[in-house]
N, CA, C and O atoms as a DFTB+ gen file, in Angstrom:
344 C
 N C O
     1  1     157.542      60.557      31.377
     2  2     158.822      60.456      30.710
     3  2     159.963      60.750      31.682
     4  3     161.036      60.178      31.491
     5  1     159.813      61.660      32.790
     6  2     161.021      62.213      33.568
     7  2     160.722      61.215      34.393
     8  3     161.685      61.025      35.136
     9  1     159.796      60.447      34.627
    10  2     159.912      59.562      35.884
    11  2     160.457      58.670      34.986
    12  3     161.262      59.553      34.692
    13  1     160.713      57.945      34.421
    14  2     161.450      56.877      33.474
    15  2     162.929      57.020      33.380
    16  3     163.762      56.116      33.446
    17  1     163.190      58.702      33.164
    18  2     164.244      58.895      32.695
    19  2     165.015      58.773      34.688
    20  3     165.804      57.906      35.066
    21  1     164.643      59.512      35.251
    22  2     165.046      59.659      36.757
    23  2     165.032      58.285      37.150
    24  3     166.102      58.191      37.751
    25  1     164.490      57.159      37.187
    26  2     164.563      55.485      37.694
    27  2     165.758      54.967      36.874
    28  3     166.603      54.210      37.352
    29  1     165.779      55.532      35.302
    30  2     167.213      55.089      34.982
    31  2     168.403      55.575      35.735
    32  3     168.943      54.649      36.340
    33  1     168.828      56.415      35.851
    34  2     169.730      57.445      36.424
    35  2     169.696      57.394      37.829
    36  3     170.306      58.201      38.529
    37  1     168.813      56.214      38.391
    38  2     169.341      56.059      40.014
    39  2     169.222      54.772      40.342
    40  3     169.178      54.244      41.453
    41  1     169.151      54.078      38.713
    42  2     169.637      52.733      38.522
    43  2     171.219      52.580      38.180
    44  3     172.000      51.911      38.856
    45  1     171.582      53.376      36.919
    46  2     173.079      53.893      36.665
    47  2     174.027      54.077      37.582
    48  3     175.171      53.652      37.740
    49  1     172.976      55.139      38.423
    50  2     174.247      55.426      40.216
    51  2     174.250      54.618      40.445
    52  3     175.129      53.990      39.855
    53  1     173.459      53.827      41.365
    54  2     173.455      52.667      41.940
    55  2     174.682      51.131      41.593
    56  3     175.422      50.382      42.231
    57  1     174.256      51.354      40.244
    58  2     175.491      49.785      39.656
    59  2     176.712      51.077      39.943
    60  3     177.360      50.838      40.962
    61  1     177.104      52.312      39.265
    62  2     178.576      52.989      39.746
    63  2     178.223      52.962      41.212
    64  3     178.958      52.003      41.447
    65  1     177.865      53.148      42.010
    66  2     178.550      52.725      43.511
    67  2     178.843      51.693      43.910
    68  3     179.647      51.623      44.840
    69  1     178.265      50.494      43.317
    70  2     178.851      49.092      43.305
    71  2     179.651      48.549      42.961
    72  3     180.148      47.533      43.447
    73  1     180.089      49.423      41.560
    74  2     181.251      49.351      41.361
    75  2     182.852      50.275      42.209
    76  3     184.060      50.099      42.052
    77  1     182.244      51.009      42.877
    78  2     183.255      51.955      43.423
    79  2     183.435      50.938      44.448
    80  3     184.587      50.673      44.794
    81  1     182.401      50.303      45.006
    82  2     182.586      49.336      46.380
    83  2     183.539      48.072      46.050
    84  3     184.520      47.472      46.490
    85  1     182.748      48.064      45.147
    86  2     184.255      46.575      43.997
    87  2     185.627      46.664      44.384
    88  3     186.310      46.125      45.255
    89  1     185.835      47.524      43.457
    90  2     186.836      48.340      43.332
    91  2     187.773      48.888      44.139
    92  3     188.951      49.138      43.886
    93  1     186.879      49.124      45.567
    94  2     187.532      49.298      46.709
    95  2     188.147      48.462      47.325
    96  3     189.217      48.714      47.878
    97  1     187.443      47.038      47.344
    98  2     187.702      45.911      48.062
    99  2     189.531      45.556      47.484
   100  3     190.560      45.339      48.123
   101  1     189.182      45.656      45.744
   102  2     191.165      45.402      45.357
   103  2     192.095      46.529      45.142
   104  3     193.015      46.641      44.331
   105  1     191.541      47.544      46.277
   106  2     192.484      48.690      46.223
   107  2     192.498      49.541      44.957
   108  3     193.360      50.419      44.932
   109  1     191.864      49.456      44.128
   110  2     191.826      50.676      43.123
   111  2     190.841      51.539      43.132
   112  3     190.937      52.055      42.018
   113  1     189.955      52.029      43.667
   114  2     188.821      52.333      43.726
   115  2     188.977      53.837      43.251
   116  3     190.079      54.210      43.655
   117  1     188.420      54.733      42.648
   118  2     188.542      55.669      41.961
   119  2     187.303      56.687      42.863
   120  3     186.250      56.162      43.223
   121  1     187.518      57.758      43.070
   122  2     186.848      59.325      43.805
   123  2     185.781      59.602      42.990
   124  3     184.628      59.722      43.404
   125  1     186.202      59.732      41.584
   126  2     185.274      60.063      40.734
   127  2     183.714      58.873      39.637
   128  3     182.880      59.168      38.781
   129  1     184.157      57.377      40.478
   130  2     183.242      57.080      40.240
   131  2     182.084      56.971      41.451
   132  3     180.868      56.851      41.303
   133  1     182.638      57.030      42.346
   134  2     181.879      57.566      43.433
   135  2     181.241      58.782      43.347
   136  3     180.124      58.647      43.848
   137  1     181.432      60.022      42.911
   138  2     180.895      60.969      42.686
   139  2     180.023      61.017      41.916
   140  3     178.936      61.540      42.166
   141  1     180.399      60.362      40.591
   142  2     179.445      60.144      39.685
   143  2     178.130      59.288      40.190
   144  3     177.031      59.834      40.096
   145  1     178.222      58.032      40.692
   146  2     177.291      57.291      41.172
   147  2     176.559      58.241      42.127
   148  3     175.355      58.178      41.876
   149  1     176.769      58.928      42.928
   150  2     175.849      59.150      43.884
   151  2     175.070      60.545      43.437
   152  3     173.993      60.878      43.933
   153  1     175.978      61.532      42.131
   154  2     174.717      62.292      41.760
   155  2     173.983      62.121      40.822
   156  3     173.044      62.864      40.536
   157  1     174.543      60.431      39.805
   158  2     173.288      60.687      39.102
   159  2     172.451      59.897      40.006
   160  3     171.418      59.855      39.337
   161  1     172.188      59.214      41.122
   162  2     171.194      59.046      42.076
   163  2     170.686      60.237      42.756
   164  3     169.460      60.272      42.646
   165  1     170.978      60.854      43.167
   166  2     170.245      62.255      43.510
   167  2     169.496      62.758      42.367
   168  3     168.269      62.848      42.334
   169  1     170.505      63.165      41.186
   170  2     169.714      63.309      39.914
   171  2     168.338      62.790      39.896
   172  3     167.226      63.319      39.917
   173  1     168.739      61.679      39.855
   174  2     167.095      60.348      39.453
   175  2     166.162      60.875      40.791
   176  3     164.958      61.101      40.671
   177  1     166.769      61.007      41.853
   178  2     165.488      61.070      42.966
   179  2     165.239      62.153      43.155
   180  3     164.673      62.411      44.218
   181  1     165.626      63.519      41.986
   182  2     165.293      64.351      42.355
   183  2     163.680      65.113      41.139
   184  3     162.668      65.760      41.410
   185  1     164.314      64.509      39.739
   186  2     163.290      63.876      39.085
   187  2     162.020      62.594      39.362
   188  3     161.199      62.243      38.514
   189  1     162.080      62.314      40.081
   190  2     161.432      60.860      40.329
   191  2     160.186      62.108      41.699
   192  3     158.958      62.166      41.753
   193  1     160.831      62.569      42.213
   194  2     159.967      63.946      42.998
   195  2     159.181      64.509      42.265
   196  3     157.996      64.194      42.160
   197  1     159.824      65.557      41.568
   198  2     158.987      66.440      40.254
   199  2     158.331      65.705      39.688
   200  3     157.133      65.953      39.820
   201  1     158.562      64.855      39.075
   202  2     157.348      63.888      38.449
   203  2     155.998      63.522      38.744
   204  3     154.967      63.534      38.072
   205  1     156.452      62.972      40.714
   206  2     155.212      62.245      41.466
   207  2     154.320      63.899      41.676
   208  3     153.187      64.096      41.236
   209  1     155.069      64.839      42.363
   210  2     154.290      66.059      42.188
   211  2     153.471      66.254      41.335
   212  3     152.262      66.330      41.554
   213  1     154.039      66.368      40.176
   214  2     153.222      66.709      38.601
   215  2     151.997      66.153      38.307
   216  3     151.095      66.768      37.737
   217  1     151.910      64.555      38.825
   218  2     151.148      63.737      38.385
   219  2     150.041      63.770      39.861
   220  3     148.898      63.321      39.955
   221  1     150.642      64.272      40.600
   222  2     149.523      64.339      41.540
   223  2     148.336      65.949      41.774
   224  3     147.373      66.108      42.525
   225  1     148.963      66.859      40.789
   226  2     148.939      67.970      40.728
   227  2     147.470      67.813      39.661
   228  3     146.337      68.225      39.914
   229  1     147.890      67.165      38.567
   230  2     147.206      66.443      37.472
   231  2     145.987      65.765      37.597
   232  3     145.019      65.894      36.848
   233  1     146.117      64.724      39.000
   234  2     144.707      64.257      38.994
   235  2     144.545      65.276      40.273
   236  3     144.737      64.505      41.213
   237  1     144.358      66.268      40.709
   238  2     143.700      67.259      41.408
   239  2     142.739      67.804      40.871
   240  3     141.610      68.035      41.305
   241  1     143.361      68.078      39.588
   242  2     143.125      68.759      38.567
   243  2     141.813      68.337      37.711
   244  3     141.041      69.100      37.131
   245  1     141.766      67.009      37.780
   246  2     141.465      66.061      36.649
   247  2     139.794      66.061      37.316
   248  3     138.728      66.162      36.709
   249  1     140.060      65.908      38.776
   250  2     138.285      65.912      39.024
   251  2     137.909      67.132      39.791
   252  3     137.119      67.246      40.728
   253  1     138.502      67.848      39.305
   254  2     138.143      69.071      40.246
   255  2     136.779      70.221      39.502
   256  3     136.334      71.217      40.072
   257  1     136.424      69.791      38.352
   258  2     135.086      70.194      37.644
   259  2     134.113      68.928      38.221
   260  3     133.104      69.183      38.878
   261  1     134.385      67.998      38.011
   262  2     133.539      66.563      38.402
   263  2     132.321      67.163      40.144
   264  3     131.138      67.266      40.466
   265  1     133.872      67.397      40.776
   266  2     133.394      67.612      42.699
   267  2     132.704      68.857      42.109
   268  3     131.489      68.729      42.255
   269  1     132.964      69.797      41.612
   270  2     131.153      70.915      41.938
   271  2     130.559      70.754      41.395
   272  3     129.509      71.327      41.685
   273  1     130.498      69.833      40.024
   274  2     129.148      69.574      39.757
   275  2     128.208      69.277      40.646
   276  3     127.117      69.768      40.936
   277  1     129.255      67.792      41.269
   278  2     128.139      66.953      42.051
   279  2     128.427      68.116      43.859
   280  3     128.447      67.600      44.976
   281  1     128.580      69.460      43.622
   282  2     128.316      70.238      45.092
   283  2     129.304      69.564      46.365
   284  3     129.068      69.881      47.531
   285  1     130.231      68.774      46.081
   286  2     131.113      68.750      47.152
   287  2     132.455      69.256      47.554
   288  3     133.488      69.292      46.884
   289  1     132.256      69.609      48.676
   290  2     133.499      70.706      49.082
   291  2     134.716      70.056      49.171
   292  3     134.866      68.835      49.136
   293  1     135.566      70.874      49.283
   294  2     136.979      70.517      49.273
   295  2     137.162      69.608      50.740
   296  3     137.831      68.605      50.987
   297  1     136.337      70.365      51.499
   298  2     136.678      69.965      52.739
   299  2     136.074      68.671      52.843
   300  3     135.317      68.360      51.924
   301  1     136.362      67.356      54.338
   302  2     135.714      66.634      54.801
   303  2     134.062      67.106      55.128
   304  3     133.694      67.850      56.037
   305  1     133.082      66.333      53.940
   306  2     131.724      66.684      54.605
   307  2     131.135      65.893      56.149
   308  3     129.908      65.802      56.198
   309  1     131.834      65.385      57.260
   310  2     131.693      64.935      58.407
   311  2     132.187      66.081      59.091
   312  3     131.780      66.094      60.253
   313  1     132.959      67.108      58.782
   314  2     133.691      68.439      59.603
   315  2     132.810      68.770      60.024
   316  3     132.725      68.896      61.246
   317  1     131.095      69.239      58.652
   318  2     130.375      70.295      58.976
   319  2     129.375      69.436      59.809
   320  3     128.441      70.171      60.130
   321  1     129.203      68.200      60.276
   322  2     128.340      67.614      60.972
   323  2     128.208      68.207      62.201
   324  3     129.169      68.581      62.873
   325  1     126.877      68.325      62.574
   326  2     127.176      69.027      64.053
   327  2     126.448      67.862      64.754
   328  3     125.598      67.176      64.186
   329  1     126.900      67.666      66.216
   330  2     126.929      66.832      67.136
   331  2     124.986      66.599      67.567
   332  3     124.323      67.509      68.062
   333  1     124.548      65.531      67.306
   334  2     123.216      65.388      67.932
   335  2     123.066      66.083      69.504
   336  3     124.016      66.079      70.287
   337  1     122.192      66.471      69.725
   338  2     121.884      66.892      71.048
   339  2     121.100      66.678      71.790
   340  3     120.291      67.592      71.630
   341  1     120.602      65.785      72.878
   342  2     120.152      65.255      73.873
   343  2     119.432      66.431      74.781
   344  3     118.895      66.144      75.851
């Protein structure tokens, strides 16, 4: 849901800075839609973060009974390989 809501809100900035750029071009261009545009883009990409975190936090989570059933470590099992010897 916050990743939905954050892609809107740095879609929103995005058209207000285009419009501030408009706007600029015939000399009226306004401070405060510039301001506005660029934090609800921060806004959005700052949600659009927390989100990907969350959801990656989630499937950590999700097989992390699965891996000890089946006895595998967190780690790379090629780490504990030890080198043939001649």
């Amino acid at each position: 849901m916050s990743r939905r809501f954050g892609n809107a809100l740095i879609l929103i900035g995005i058209i207000l800075l285009i419009v501030f750029l408009l706007t600029m071009q015939i000399g009226q261009g306004e401070l405060t839609v510039l301001v506005l545009g660029a934090s609800l883009s921060a806004l959005g990409l700052l949600l659009r973060i927390r989100a990907r975190r969350r959801e990656e936090k989630q499937s950590r989570e999700r097989f992390r009974v699965l891996s000890r059933l089946e006895g595998v470590s967190e780690s790379d099992p090629r780490d504990a390989q030890e080198p043939d010897e001649e």
